[in-house]
C-alpha positions as CSV (number, residue, x, y, z in Angstrom):
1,X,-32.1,-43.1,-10.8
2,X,-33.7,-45.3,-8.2
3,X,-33.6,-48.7,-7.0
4,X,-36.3,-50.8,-9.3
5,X,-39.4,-51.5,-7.2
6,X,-40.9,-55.2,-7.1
7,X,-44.5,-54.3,-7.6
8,X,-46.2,-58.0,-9.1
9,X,-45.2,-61.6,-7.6
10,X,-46.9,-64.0,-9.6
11,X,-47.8,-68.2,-8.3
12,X,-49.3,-70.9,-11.0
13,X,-52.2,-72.4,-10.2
14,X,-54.0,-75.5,-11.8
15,X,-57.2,-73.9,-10.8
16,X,-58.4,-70.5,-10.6
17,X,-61.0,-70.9,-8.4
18,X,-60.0,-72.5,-6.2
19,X,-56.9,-70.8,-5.8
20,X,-58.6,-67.7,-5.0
21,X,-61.1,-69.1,-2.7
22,X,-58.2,-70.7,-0.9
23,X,-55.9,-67.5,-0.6
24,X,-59.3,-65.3,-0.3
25,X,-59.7,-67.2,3.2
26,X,-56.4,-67.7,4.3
27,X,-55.5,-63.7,3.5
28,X,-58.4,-62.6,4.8
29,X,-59.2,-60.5,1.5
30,X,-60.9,-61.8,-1.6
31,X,-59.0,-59.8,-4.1
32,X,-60.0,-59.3,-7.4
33,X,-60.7,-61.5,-10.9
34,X,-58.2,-59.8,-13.8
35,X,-58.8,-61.3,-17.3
36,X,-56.6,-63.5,-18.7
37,X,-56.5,-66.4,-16.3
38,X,-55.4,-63.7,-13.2
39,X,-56.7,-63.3,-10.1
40,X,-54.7,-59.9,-7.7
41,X,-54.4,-59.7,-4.4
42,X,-52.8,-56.9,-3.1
43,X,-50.1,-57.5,-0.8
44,X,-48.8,-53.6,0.8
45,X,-46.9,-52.5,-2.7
46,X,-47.0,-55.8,-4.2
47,X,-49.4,-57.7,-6.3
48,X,-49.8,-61.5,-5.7
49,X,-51.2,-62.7,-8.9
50,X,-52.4,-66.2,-9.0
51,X,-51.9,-67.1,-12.8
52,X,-53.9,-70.3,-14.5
53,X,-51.6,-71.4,-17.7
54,X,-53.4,-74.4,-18.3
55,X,-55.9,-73.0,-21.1
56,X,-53.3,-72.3,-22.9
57,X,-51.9,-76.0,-22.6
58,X,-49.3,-75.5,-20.0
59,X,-49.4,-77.3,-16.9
60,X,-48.7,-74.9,-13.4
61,X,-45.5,-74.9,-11.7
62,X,-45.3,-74.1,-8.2
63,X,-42.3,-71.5,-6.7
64,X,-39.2,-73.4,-6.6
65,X,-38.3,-71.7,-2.8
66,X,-40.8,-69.6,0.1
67,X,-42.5,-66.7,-1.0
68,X,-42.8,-64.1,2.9
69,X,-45.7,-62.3,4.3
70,X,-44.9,-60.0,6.5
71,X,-48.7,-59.9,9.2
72,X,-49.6,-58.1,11.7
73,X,-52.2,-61.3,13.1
74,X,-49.6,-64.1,12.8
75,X,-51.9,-65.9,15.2
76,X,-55.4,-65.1,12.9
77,X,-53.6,-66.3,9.3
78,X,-51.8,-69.5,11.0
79,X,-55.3,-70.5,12.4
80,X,-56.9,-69.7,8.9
81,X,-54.1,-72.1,7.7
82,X,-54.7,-74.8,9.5
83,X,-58.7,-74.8,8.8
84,X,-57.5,-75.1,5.5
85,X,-55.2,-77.6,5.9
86,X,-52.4,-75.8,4.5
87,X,-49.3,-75.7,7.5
88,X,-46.3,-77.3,6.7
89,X,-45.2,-80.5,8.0
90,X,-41.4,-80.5,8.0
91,X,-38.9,-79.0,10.0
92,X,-36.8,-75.7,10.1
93,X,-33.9,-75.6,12.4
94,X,-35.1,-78.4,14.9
95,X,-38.5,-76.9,15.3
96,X,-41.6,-77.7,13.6
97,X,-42.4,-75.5,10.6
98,X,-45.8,-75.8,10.6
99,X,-45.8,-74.6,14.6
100,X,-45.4,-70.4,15.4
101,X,-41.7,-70.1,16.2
102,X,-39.0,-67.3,17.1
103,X,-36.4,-68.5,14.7
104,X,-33.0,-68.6,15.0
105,X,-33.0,-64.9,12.9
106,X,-35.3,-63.5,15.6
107,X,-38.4,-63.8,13.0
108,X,-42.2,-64.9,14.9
109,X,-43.1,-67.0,11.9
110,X,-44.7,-70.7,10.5
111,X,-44.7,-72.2,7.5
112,X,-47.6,-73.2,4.8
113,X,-48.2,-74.2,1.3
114,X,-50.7,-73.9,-0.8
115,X,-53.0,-76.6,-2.9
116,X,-50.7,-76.2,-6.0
117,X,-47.1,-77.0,-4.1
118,X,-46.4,-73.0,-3.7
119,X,-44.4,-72.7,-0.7
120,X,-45.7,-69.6,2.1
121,X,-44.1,-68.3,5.3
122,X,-45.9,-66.5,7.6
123,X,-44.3,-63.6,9.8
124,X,-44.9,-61.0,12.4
125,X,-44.4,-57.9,10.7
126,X,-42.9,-56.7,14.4
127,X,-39.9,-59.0,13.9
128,X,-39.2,-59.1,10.2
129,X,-35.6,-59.6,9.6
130,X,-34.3,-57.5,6.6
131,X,-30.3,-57.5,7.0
132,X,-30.2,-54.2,8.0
């Protein structure tokens, strides 16, 4: 038996539309509408499904910690981010998060979040860090 696979990563948003507009520009890919209040984007083996629960009366939550994309234009998607305002503004380990950074791990990355309080990183798929 194998290890489980992750295959679907799902974000609330408040609105739809403008939540796939916004990850349509900052991905670089305009994914696809799925009934039900969905819209996919495919991320390598992994969905990212933007999910509207507010016509059924529920009000969105945003990702309680950073969900990672691994790039292979770090430069091209932190530009996108900051057309769309979208870079963080805080600090990770004494350097801006917001700012393309080797970090301590050895990771080329930045920091974003989107209109709904979900919380991004950005990073060179040459200097992903996976433990191993």
């Amino acid at each position: 038996m194998g290890a489980p696979q992750l295959f679907r990563v799902i974000l609330q948003v408040s609105d739809l539309d403008h939540a796939a507009d916004f990850y349509g520009t900052l991905l670089g890919t305009q994914g696809r509408r799925i009934p039900g209040s969905r819209h996919y984007f495919d991320c390598g083996d992994v969905i990212l499904a933007l999910v509207d629960p507010t016509p059924g009366g529920e009000s969105a939550r945003p990702t309680p910690d950073y969900l990672y994309f691994a790039v292979s234009d770090l430069e091209g998607v932190h530009a996108r981010a900051r057309e769309l305002g979208a870079l963080s503004t805080g600090m990770v380990h004494g350097a801006k998060a917001g700012d393309i950074v080797a970090r301590p791990w050895g990771e080329r990355s930045f920091y974003a979040s989107d209109p709904f309080d979900n919380l991004l990183c950005f990073v060179d798929e040459r200097t992903v860090f996976t433990g191993r």
